[in-house]
KOLBAPA-732460 format. One record per residue (C-alpha): residue number from 1; residue in three letters; x, z, y. Coordinates in steps of 0.1 Angstrom, whole numbers, plus 5000, padded with zeros to 4 digits. Layout:
<nodes>
NODE,NUM,ALA,X,Z,Y
...
</nodes>
This chain:
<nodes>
NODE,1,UNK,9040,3391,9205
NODE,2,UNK,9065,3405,9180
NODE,3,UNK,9089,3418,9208
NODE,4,UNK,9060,3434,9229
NODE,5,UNK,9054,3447,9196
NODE,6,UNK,9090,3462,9188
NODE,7,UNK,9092,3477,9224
NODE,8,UNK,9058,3500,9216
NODE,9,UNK,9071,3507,9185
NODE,10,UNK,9105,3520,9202
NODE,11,UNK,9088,3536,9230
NODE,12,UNK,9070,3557,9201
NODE,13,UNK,9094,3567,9184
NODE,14,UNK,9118,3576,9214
NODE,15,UNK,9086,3599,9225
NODE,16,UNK,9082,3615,9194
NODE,17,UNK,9118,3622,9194
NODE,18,UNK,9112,3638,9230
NODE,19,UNK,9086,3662,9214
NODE,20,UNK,9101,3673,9184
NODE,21,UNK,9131,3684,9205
NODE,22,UNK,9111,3701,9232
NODE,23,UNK,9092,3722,9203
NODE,24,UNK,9129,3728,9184
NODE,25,UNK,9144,3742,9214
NODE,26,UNK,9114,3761,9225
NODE,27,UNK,9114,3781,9191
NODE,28,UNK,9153,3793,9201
NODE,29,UNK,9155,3827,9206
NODE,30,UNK,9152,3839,9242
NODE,31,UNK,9195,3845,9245
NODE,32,UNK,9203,3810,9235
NODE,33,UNK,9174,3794,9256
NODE,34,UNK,9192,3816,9284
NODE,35,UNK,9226,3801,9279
NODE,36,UNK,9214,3768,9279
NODE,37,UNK,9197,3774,9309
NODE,38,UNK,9164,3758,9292
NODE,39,UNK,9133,3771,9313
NODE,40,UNK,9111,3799,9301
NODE,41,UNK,9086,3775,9303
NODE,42,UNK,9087,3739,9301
NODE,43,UNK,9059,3716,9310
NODE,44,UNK,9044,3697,9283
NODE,45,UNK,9060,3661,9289
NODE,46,UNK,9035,3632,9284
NODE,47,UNK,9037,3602,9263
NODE,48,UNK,9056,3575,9290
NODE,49,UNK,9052,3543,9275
NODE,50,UNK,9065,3512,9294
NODE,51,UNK,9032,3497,9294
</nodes>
């Protein structure tokens, strides 16, 4: 129980992770989104959760 447990626990963190890293390269300016070729407009990524 205590490793199924862990796993969600991981698996949220590694999402949050995801989102706050989306929304800090979506607040770049437009010329260093550019270099990085990061699109104009990314899609939203859901929560994927191994479970």
């Amino acid at each position: 129980m205590f490793k199924s447990l862990s796993r969600i626990r991981a698996a949220f963190a590694k999402a949050s992770l995801r989102r706050r890293t989306t929304r800090e390269l979506n607040e770049l300016p437009q010329e260093i989104k550019r270099d990085i070729d990061w699109p104009e407009r990314a899609e939203p990524d859901e929560i994927r959760l191994p479970f």
